[in-house]
C-alpha positions in Angstrom: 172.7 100.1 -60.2 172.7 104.0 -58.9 168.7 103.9 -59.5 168.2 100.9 -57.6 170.4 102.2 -55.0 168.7 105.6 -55.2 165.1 103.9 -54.8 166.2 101.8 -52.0 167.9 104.8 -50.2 164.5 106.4 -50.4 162.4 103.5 -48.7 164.7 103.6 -45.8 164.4 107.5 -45.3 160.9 107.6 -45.9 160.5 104.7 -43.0 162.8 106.4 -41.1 161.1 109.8 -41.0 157.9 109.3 -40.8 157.8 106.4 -38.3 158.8 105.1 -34.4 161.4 102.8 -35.9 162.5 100.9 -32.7 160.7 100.7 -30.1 163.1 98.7 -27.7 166.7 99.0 -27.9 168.6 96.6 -30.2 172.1 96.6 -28.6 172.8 94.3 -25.3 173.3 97.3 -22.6 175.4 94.4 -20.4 177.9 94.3 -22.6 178.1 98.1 -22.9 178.5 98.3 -19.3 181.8 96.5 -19.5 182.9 97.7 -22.3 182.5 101.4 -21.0 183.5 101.1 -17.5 181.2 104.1 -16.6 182.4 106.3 -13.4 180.8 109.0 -11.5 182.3 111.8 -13.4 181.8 110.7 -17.0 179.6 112.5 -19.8 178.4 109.8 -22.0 177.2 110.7 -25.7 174.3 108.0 -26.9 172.1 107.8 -29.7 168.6 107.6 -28.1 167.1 105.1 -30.3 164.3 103.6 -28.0 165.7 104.8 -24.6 166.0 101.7 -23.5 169.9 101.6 -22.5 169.8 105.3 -21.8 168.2 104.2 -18.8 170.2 101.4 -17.9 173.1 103.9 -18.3 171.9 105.9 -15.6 171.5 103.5 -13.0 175.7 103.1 -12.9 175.3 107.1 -12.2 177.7 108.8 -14.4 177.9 112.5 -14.3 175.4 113.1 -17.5 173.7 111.1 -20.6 173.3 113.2 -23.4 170.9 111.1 -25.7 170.6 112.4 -29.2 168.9 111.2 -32.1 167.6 113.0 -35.7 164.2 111.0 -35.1 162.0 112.8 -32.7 160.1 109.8 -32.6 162.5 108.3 -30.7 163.3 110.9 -28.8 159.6 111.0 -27.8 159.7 107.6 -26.7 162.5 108.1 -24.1 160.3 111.3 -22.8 157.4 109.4 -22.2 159.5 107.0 -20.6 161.1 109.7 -18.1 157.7 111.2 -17.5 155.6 107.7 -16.6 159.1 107.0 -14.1 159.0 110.3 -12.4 155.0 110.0 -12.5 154.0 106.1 -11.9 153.7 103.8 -9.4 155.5 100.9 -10.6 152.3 98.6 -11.2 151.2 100.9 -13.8 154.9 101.8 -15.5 155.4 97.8 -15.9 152.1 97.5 -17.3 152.5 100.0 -20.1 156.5 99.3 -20.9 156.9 95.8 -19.7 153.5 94.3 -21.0 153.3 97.1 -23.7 149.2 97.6 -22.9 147.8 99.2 -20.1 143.9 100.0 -19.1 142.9 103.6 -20.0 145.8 104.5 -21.6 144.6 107.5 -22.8 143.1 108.6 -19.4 146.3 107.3 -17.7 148.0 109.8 -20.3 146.2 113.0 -20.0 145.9 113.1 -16.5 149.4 111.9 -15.3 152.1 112.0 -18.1 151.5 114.5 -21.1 151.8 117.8 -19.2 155.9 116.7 -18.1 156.4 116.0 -21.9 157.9 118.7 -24.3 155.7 120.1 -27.3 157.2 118.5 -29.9 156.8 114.9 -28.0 153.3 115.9 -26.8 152.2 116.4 -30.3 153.8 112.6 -31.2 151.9 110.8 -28.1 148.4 113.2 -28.6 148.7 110.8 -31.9 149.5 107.7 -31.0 148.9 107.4 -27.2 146.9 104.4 -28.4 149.9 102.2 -29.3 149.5 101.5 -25.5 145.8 100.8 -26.0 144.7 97.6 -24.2 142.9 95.1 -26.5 141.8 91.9 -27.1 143.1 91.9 -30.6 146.7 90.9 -29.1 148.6 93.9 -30.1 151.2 96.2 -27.6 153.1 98.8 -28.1 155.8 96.2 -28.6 153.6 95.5 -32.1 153.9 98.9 -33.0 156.6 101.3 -35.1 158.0 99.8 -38.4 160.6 97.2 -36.2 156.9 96.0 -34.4 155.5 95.5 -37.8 158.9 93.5 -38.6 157.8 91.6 -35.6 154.2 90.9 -36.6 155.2 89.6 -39.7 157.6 87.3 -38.0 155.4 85.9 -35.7 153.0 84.6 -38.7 155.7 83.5 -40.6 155.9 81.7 -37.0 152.5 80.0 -36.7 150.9 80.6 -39.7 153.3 79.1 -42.4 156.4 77.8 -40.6 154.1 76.0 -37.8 157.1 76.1 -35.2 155.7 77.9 -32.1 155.4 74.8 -30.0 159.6 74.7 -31.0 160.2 78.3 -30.2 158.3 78.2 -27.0 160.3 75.2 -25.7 163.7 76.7 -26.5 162.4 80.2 -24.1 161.5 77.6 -21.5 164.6 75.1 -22.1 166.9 74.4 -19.0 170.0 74.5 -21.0 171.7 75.7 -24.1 171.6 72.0 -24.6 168.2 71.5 -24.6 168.0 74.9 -26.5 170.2 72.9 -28.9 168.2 69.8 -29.8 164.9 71.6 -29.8 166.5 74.5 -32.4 168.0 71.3 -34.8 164.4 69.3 -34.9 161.6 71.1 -34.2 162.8 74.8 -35.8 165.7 75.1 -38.3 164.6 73.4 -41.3 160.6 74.6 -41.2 161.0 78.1 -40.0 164.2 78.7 -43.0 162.3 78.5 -46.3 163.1 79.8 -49.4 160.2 82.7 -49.1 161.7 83.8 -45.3 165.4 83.5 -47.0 164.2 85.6 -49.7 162.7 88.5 -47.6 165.6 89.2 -44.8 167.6 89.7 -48.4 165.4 92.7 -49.4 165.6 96.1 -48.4 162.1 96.9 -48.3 162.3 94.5 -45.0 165.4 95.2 -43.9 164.3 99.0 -43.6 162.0 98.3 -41.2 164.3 97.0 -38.5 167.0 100.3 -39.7 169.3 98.1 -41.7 170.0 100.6 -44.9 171.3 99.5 -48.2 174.7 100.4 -47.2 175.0 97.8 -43.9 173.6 95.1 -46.6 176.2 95.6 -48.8 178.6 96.0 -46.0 177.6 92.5 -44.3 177.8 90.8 -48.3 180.7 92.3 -48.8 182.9 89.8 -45.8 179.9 87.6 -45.9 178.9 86.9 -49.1 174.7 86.3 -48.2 172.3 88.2 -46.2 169.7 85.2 -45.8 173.3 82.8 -44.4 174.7 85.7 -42.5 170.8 86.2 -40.7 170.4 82.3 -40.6 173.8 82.0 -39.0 173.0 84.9 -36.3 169.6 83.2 -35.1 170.9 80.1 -34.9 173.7 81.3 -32.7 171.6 83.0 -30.8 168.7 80.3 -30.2 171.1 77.2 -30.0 174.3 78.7 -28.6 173.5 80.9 -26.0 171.4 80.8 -23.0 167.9 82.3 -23.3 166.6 82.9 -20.2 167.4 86.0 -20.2 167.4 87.3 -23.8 164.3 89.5 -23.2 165.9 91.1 -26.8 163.8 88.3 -29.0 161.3 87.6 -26.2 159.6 90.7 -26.4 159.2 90.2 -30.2 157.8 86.6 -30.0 155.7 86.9 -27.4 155.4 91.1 -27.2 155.7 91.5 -24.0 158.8 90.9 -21.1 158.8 89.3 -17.9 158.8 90.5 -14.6 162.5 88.1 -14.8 163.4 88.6 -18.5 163.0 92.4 -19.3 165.6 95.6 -19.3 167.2 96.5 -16.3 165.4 99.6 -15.9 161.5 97.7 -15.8 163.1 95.7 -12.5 161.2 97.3 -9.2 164.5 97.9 -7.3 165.9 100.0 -10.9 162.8 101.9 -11.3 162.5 102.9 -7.8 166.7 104.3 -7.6 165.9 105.9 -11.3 162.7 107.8 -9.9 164.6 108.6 -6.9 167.0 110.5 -9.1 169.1 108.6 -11.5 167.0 109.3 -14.3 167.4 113.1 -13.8 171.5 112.5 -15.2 169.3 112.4 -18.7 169.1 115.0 -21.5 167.4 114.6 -24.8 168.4 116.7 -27.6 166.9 116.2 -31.3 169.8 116.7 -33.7 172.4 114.8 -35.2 175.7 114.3 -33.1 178.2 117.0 -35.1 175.6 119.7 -34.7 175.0 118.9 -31.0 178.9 118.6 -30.2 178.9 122.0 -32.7 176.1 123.6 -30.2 176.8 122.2 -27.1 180.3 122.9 -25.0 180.4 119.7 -23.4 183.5 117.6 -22.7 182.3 114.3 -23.2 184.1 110.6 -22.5 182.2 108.0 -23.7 180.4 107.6 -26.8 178.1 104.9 -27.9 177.5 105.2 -31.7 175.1 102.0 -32.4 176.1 101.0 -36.4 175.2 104.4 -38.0 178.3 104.5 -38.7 177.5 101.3 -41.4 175.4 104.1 -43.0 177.2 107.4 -42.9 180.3 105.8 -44.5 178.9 104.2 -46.7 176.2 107.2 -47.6 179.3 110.2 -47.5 182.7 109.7 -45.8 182.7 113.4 -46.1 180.3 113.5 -43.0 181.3 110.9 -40.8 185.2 112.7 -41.3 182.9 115.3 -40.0 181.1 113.5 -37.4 184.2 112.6 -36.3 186.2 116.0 -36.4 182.9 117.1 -34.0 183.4 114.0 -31.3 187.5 114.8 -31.4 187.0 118.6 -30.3 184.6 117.7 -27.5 186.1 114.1 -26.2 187.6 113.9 -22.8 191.4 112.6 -22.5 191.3 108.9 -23.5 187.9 109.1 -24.4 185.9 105.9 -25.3 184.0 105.3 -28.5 181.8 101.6 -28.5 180.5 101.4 -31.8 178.7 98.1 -33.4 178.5 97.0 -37.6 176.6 94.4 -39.6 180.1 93.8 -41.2 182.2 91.4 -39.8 185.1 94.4 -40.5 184.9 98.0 -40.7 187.6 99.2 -42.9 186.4 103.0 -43.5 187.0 104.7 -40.3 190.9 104.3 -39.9 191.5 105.5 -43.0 190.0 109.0 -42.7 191.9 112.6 -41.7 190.9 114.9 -38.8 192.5 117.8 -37.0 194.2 116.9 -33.9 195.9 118.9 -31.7 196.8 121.4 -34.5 197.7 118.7 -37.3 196.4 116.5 -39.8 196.1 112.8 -38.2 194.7 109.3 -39.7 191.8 108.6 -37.2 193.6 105.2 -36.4 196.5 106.5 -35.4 194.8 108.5 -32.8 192.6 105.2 -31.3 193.5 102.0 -29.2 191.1 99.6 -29.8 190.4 96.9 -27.2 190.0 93.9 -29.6 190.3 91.1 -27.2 187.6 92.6 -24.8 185.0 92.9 -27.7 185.6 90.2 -29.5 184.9 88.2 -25.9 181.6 90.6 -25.5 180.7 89.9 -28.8 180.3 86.3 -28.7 177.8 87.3 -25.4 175.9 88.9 -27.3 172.2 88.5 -26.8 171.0 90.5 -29.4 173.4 88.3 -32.2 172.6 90.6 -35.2 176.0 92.3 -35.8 179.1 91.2 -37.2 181.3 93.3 -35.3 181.8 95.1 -32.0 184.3 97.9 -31.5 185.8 99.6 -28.4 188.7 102.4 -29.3 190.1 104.5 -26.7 191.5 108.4 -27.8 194.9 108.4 -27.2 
């Protein structure tokens, strides 16, 4: 129904614009490495989300990152993550984004990081500098933002009502996917899948706060045919299938904080140390949407990661994602390299629409290769295990 729609459009903007939506990155930067094939003298276009793979980007040292989101949230995030690299010892950095607490944050804050952020993400951490705050409540940063409150919510669900902890804990600490296996099909799968749990990953209101819109619902249903089986199908692949030792993606969120052996690339001593030595200087942050940045910016870019915004903009007005892509066209590099990422199992609105190329009107498909074989291989790695689909196109 167009009001239903409506209302549910509006709970996702209003979360999204008034709130740190992720606040660790929610796409598996190994695979990306791959499937980019970075090289000294490449531009890459991101969207920032939580910095995170911005970050790991830059430790393969490519020319320039140009990370660019709408939220300035996010964009804050990845600031105050530039500043505490440039400005920390590494003690103190892995403290405050590796165990997502740190002792007088807000001391630690005004005398060491806030004068190297810009106004805009001064006046965001002036705010909430205390998402940082060391407790004895349990809470970190990695609690914090609309996808920490997801995570909250799952972690009672966890103890409180599903009473699987012991379960989960022994699949992080299994020695084998094996193990992982057995543990997942006796001690987890039947208690932790209940009708309420089933129920909630189905509404948007919840859905919102992780950044899955209406539209990427309907896209996932729509080759799918449930939410609540697709979501079942994805953990369950992901806790039973693959190994977790390293999947620092859900550890974080059941345990909110990473290890010094399970964490992002760029909170490992040896990374943060060739990052403050000048890796991390490749990075811009710009706080606009990608047309108006490629519109504003003459920059020759080749190789763009688009996350699964994509899901939305189609689905919200093909109009501007023709433009979107008219925008990354005029700017890309010859054979430039687009990775994109979609809760559908198959995207079927981006061929189909026109741009301008080279003087004449062109189907977008005709104008990319895409590597199918190399992402459907990356995709069954993935550590993350929440997207139906992985893309890599090349312009040619």
């Amino acid at each position: 129904m167009p009001f239903l729609r409506s209302l549910s459009n509006a709970g996702f903007n209003f979360v999204h614009q008034r709130n740190l939506v992720y606040n660790t990155c929610w796409e598996d930067p190994r695979l990306d490495r791959i499937a980019l094939d970075i090289q000294p003298d490449d531009n890459v276009l991101m969207i920032t989300s939580a910095g995170c793979n911005a970050l790991d980007y830059a430790l393969t040292s490519p020319n320039h990152i140009y990370a660019v989101d709408v939220n300035p949230r996010q964009n804050a995030l990845l600031e105050l993550k530039i500043a505490a690299i440039r400005q920390l010892e590494f003690s103190d950095f892995f403290e405050m984004f590796g165990k997502g607490r740190i002792k007088q944050h807000n001391k630690l804050y005004r005398s060491a990081l806030r004068s190297h952020l810009s106004e805009p993400s001064r006046a965001i951490w002036d705010k909430h500098i205390d998402y940082f705050q060391q407790g004895n409540d349990g809470q970190s940063f990695f609690y914090r933002g609309s996808s920490g409150f997801f995570a909250r919510m799952l972690n009672i669900h966890i103890d409180k009502f599903a009473k699987v902890r012991e379960g989960i804990n022994g699949i992080m600490n299994a020695d084998d996917v094996k193990e992982q296996e057995r543990i997942y099909n006796q001690q987890v799968k039947h208690s932790f899948w209940n009708m309420f749990l089933r129920w909630a990953v189905s509404r948007d209101s919840v859905l919102s706060l992780v950044g899955v819109p209406n539209s990427q619902r309907k896209q996932i249903e729509k080759h799918y045919g449930s939410m609540a089986d697709f979501v079942e199908d994805c953990i369950e692949y992901v806790f039973a299938r693959l190994p977790f030792t390293d999947n620092y993606f859900w550890r974080v969120y059941l345990c909110g904080e990473y290890t010094n052996s399970c964490c992002p690339e760029y909170l490992k001593e040896e990374n943060f140390a060739a990052l403050k030595k000048g890796l991390v200087d490749s990075i811009s942050i710009h706080t606009t949407t990608i047309e108006q940045f490629l519109k504003n910016n003459d920059v020759n870019i080749s190789k763009y990661v688009l996350l699964d915004h994509m899901d939305w903009l189609g689905s919200f007005s093909l109009n501007l994602l023709q433009q979107e892509w008219q925008a990354m066209l005029n700017r890309a590099a010859d054979k430039a390299r687009f990775i994109w990422r979609s809760g559908a199992l198959e995207v079927d609105f981006i061929d189909p629409l026109h741009v301008n190329y080279y003087g004449s009107q062109s189907r977008l498909g005709s104008l990319l290769s895409y590597n199918t074989t190399l992402a459907t291989d990356l995709h069954k790695r993935d550590r993350v295990g929440t997207y139906g689909s992985f893309y890599i196109a090349d312009l040619v």
